[in-house]
N, C-alpha and C positions, 0 to 999 in steps of 0.2 A: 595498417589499421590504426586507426585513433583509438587512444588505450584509457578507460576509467581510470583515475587517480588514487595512487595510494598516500600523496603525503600534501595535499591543499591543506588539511586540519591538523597537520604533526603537531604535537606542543599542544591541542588543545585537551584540556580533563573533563571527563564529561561523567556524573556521577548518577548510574541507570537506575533508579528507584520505580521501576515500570513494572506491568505486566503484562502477560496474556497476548495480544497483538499490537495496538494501534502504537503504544507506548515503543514494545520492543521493535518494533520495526522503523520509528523514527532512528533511534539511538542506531539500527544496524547501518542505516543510509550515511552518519556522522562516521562511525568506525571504518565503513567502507573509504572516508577520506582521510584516512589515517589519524585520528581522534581516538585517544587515550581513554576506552571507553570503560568502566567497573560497575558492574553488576552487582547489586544488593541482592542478597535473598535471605531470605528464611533456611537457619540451621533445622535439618534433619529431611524436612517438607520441601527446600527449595521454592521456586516460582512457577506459578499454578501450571504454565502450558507443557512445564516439565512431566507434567502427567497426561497432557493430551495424545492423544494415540494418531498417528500409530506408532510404534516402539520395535529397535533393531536392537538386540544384544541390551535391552535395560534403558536405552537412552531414546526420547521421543525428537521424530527426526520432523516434527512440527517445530520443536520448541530452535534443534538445530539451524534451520533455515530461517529464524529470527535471530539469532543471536551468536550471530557470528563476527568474528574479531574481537569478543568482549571477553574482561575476566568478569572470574566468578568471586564473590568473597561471602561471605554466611554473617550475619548480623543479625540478632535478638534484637527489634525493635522494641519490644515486651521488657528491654531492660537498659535501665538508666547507664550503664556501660556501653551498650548497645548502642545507646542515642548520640552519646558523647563522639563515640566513633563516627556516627554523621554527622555531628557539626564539624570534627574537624577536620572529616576528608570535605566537607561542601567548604571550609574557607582558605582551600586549598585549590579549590574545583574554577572551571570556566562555564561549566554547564551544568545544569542539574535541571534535569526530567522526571515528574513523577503522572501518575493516571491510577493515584487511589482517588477516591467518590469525594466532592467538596468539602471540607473541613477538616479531615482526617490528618493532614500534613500540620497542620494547626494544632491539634490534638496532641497530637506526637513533639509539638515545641519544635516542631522545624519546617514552619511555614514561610512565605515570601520575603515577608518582615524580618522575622529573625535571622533566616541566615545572609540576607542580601545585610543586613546592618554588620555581620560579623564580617561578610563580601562583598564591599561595593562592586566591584567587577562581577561579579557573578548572573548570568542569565539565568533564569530559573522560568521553566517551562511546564505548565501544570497541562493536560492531555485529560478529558472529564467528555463523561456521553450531551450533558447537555449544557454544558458552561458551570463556571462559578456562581453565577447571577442567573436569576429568570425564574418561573414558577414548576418548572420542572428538573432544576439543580440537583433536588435529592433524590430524584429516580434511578435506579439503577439501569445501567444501558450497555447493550450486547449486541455487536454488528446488525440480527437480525430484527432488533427493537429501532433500531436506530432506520433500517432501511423500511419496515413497516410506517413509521410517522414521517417521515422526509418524505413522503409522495412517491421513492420512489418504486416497490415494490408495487403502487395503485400502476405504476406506467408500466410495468414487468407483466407481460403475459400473453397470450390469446385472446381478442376482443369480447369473445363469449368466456371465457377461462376467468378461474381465479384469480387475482393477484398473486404474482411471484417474486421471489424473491432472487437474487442474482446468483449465479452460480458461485459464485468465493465473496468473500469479505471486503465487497469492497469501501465499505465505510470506516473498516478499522486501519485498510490499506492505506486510502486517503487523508485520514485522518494525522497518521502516520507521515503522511508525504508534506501536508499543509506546516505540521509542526517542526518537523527540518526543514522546510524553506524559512520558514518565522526564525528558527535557531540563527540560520545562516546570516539573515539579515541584522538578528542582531549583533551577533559577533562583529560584522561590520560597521556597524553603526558604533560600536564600542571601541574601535580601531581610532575612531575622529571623536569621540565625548571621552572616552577614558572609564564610562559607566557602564554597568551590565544592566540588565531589564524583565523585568515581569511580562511573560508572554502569556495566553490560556488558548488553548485551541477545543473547539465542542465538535465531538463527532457530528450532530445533527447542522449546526453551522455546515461541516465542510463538506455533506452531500448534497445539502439544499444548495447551495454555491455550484454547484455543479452541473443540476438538471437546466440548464440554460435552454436549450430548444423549448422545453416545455413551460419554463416563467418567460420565456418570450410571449410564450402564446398566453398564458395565465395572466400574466402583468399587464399588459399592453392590449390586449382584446379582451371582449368577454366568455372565451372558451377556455373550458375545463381540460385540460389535457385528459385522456384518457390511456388502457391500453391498448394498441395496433399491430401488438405479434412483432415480428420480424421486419414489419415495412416503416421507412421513415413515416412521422406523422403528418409531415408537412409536403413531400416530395414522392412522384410515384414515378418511374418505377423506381423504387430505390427496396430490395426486399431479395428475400432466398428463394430458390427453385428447385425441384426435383428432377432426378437426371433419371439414367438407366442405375446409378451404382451409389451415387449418395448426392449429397447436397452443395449445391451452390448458392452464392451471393453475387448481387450484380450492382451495380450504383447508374444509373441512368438519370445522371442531376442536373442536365441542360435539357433546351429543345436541340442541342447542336448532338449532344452523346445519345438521345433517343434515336435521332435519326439516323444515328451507324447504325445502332442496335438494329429498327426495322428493316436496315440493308443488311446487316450481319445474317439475318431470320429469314429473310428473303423474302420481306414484307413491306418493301421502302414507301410504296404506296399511304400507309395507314401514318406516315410521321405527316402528311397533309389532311389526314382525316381528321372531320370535326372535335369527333369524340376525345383524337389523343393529342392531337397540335399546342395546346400549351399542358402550363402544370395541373395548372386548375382541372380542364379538361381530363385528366388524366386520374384526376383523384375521383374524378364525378364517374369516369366510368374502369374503376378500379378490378373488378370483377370481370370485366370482360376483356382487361388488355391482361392481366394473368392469365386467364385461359388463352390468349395469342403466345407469349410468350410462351405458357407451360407446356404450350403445346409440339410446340418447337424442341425444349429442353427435355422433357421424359423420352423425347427419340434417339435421343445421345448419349453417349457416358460423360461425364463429369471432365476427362482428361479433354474428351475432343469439343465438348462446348465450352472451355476454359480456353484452348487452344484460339476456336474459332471469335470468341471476343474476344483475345487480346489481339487478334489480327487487325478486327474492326477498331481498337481500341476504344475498348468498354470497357469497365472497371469491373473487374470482377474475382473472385476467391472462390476455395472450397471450401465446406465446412468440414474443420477437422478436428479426431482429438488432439489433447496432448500427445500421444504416442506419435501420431501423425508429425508434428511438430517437432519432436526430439530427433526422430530419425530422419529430418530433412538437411541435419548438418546446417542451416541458415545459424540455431544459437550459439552454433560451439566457435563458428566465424563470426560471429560478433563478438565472443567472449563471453558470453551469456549463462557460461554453467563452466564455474570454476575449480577447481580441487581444493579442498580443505582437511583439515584432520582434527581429531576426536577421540582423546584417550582412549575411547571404551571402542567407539566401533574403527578405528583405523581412518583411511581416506575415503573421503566421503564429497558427493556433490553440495556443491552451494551454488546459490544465485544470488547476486552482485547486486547494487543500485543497478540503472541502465544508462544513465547520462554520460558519454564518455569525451574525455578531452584531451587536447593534444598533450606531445611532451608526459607523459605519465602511465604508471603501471602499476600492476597491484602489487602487494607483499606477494613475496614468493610462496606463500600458503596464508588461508585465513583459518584461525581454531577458532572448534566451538568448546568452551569449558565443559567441563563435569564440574557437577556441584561442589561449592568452595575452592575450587584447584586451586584458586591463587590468592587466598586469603591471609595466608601467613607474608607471602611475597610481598602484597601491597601495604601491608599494615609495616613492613621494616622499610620500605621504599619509598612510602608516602607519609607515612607518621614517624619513621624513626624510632620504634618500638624494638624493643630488645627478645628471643627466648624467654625472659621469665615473666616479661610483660603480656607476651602474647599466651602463656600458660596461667597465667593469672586470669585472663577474659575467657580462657577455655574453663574454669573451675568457677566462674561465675555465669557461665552457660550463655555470655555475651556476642560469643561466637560459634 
């Protein structure tokens, strides 16, 4: 098996001043390629998702499966010792990511300008719900604010239903994903100029980027996209079914794969019927080729209409949960659910980037910190700080 990489980023310092999702889950996809990744947080309180639930033995196993491979170290922003410690781990740094709300880095004297003049090298990566620029910069924004205004929770739903919103996060997820690709590219870009670079990534940018089917149709014609449930909006049959025992997914996206499907059904006939012979056709009589179809599938269980289309080769899935998915053994052979460990709760599941490459393997475990574990560590390691230096910033509450 082709193995995820643990050492493409070795050597690189990547200094984590994030929170909550979008932010920490960029930085875990750098540390996954072995990137020297150090975690800011707040002495006492720690970073916020540390309190998201749910919680094993004290430790939120939310905040773990973001932030893993990273240290932890505790820093007083609130205090001029505090700050000093960021500037001089950032002109030490290759990376630095932050996702507080526009100005705030500023505020604090340790915005792009300053430390990029202290670091020419240095990429500095700002993570924000709606950009630095624009007339909604100072709003505050939260996966589900973000998926409410991008349109895309209006396309999320049942056509008479409410707008819905996606079952996980996934605008903090992507948001997350856009800003390590941006990382990435700088870093190479820095390899041939010898410069590091100001990047900003806006959650709302990087889900409207996304709904492409639908600014196809919005951009380009005069149709609103709407919501359409489960069925493509453009493509029929393309949409889920009910069986004798749970639910399926079928994709019928040619006239070539419709016409297995109506020999699959035992209906070859109706792929020359007016109604269903092209797309178009098909969308116009939507309702009545579901009931052919359903009619077909609620006589079956799931296993043997799953069976019988892949015979046909029609594309087709069940709908499953998680549970479903975990005990199929498919992620653990991909390598999809790693072991790690965690002072407090022992060994513990993590999930990896997914990208995997040849020639490469992961560390032999990834940790997730407990708060501060290794703040005394990087402070003699990275700054060169003595015992009574580092007791000195503890009695000024710096750390």
């Amino acid at each position: 098996m082709i193995s995820p990489p643990a050492h493409l980023f070795t050597g690189i310092r990547v200094l984590d001043l994030t929170r909550v999702m979008s932010g920490p889950f960029c930085t875990a996809m750098l540390a996954d390629l072995g990137a020297d990744v150090t975690k800011i947080e707040m002495p006492g309180f720690g970073e916020e998702s540390r309190h998201f639930a749910p919680h094993v033995n004290g430790e939120s196993t939310y905040f773990a499966l973001l932030n893993r491979g990273k240290r932890s170290i505790t820093v007083n922003l609130k205090s001029p010792e505090g700050l000093r410690i960021i500037r001089d781990l950032a002109s030490r740094a290759d990376v630095l990511v932050e996702n507080f709300r526009p100005g705030v880095m500023e505020r604090l004297g340790l915005g792009q300008n300053v430390l990029r003049e202290l670091n020419p090298r240095l990429i500095y990566a700002s993570i924000s719900g709606f950009g630095q620029e624009g007339p909604f910069k100072d709003w505050p924004a939260f996966d589900l604010v973000i998926q409410a205004m991008s349109g895309l929770m209006s396309l999320t739903g049942e056509p008479d239903g409410r707008a819905t919103a996606v079952g996980e996060s996934i605008a903090d997820v992507a948001t997350g994903m856009f800003a390590a690709w941006g990382i990435a590219a700088a870093l190479y870009g820095r390899e041939r100029t010898g410069r590091g670079r100001y990047l900003e990534v806006a959650m709302l940018d990087s889900v409207f980027s996304m709904l492409l089917t639908s600014l196809a149709r919005r951009l380009f014609t005069d149709h609103t996209p709407g919501r359409v449930g489960n069925r493509h909006p453009e493509t029929y049959p393309v949409d889920s079914f009910s069986t004798r025992d749970g639910d399926i997914v079928l994709v019928g996206f040619s006239n070539h794969v419709f016409r297995q499907l109506m020999q699959c059904i035992g209906r070859p006939e109706l792929a020359d019927d007016l109604r269903f012979c092209t797309n178009r056709s098909r969308n116009d009589h939507e309702a009545e080729l579901r009931e052919v179809i359903e009619s077909w599938t609620r006589g079956l269980t799931q296993a043997e209409a799953l069976e019988r289309l892949r015979v046909a080769d029609v594309p087709a899935a069940p709908v499953w949960t998680l549970d479903h998915l975990l005990a199929s053994g498919h992620l653990r052979a991909r390598g999809m659910v790693q072991e790690g460990t965690n002072a407090a709760l022992g060994k513990i599941p993590l999930v990896p980037q997914p990208v995997q490459f040849s020639e490469s393997s992961y560390p032999v475990t990834m940790r997730v910190p407990i708060l501060g574990e290794d703040t005394d560590a990087v402070l003699r390691t990275e700054l060169e700080m003595n015992e009574s230096n580092i007791a000195e910033l503890r009695t000024a509450k710096a750390i």
